[in-house]
N, C-alpha and C positions, 0 to 999 in steps of 0.2 A: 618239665611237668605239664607245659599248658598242651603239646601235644597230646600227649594218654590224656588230659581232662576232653580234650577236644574227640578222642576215638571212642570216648565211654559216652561223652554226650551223646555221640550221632548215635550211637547202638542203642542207647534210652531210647532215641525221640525215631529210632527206628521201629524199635519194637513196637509201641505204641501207634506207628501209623500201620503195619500189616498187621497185627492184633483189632486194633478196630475197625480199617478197612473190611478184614475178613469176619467180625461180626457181624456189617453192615450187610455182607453178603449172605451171610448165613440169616440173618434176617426176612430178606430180600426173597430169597429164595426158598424158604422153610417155615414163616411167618410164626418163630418162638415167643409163648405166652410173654407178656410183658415184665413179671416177674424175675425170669427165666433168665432172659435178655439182659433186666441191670445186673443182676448177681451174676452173671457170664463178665460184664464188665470191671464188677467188680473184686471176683477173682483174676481179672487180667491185671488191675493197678494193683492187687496185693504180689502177685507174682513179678512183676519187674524187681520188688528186693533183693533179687538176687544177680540179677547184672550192676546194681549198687553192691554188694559184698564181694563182685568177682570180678567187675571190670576197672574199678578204680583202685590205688593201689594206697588211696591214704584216706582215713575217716573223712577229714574235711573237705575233700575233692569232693566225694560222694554228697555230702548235704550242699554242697557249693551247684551238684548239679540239681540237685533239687530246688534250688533257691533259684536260677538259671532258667529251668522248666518250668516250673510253678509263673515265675513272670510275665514270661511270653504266651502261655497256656492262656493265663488268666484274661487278659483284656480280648485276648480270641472268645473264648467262654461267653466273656458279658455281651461281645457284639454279637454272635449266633442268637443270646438271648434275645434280642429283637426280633426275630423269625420265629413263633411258635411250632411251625411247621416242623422248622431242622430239629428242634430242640424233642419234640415231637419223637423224633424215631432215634433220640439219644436217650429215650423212655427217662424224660426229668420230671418227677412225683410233682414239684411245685417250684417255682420262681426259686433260684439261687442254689439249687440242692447241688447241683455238679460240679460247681465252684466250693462252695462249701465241703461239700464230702472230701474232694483234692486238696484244701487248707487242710483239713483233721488228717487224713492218713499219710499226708507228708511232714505234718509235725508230730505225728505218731513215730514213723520211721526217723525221722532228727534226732528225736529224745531216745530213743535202742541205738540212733550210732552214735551220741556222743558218748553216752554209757556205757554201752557194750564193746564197744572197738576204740573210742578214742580213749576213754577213762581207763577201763578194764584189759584194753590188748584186743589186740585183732583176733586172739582165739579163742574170745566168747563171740566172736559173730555167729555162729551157728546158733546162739540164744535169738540173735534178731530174726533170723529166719524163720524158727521154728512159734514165735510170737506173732509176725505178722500172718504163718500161714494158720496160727490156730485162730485167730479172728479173719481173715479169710475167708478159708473155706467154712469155719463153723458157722459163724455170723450169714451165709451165703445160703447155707443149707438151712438152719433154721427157720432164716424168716420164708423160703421154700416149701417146707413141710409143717410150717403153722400155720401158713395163709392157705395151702389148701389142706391139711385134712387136721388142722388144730381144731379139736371141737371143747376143748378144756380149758376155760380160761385161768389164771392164774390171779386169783382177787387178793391184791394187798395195796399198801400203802405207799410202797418203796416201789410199783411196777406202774405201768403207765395203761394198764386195764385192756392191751393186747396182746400181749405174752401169756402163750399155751404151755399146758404141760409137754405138749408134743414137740412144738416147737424147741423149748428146753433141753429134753431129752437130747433133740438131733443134734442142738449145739452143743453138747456134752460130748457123743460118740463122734461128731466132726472133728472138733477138736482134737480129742484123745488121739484118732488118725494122724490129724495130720502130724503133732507135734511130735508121735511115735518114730515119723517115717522121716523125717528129719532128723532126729536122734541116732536114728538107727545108723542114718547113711553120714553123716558128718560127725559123731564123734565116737573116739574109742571102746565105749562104755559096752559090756555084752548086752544082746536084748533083750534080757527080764530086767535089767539096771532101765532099759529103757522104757518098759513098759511099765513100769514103776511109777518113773519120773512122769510119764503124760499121764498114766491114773490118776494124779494127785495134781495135776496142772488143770487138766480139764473140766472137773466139776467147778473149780476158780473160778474158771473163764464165761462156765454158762452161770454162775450167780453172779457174777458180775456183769452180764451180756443182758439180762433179767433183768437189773435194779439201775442198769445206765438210761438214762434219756436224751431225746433232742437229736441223736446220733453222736455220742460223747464216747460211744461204745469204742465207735473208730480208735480213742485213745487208750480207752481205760482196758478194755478185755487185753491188743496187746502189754501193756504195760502190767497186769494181771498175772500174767503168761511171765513174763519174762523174767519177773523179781524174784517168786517163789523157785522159779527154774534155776536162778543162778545159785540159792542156795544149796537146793536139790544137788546141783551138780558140786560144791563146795564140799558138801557130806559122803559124796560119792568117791572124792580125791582125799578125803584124810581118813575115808575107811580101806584105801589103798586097792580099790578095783576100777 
């Protein structure tokens, strides 16, 4: 077994280094708004979930390399922070955010695979999938298209008095996407069953994307995503389609 943990690690900690190598160039060479640039990153760390549901061949290898990664990552992280510069053109909003945002969305993804794969069976992982890319890309796209043409604020109690209707909106239609096209492609279900299920997952995910603070969304929208889905899909198997 420590072979395959050891072939799944290196393809993580590969992906990750030509993934952002080749943002740095794209950077480099294209100079993308800053905005732009962290939501490109951070659709890259929601997308490796899936070399964790297809490279390792048991739940706990998979959070083992997370635990594994997250370690060595970390004290690299805090020592770069000493260079404002480096940190700089890793577009970090403020002191700790990139260490921090890396804790949340890898104990995001712990809590979908002890539950979804090690609790539930390996063949609700298509639920983790389809969770982490609907906070993803929707959480991506959002804060995208409310920072520039959200002109609607959303005034309440439970929002933190920058959340646009537009914004909202996109993290509604992002979501729906993606958790559709995920559906589609990994489980049996025809694709009205599927567009079904992400109709009714999506609006979830942006009231809850809405009303989270601090960046807590990282946990909450997938976990949002993922609960409702599994009953969705529970209703789906004892109405026999």
């Amino acid at each position: 077994m420590l072979p395959e943990f050891l072939i799944g690690f290196g393809i993580f900690v590969g992906y990750y280094i030509i993934v952002v190598f080749s943002f740095l160039v794209i950077k480099a060479l294209f100079q993308p708004p800053r905005e732009l640039f962290r939501k490109m990153l951070h659709i890259m760390c929601a997308m490796s979930i899936f070399i964790l549901l297809h490279k390792f061949d048991v739940w706990y290898m998979a959070i083992l390399n997370l635990a594994v990664f997250s370690l060595a990552l970390y004290p690299i992280i805090s020592y770069l922070g000493r260079f404002p510069k480096v940190m700089e053109v890793l577009v970090q909003r403020k002191s700790g955010e990139i260490r921090s945002s890396m804790i949340l969305i890898y104990i995001a993804m712990s809590i979908l695979i002890v539950i979804f794969w090690g609790w539930l069976g390996e063949q609700w992982k298509y639920i983790i999938a389809a969770s982490i890319m609907a906070w993803g890309f929707g959480d991506s796209m959002a804060a995208l298209i409310g920072k520039a043409y959200g002109k609607n604020v959303i005034k309440s109690r439970f929002t933190d008095g920058k959340k646009t209707v537009e914004g909202t909106t996109t993290m509604f239609f992002a979501a729906f996407i993606a958790v559709f096209i995920v559906l589609l492609i990994c489980t049996p279900f025809p694709w009205y069953l599927c567009l079904l299920a992400a109709l009714i997952v999506a609006p979830i995910c942006a009231i809850v994307e809405l009303i989270s603070h601090h960046g807590l969304d990282t946990i909450t929208v997938p976990l949002s995503a993922a609960i409702p889905l599994y009953f969705i899909m529970i209703l789906f198997s004892f109405m026999g389609v």
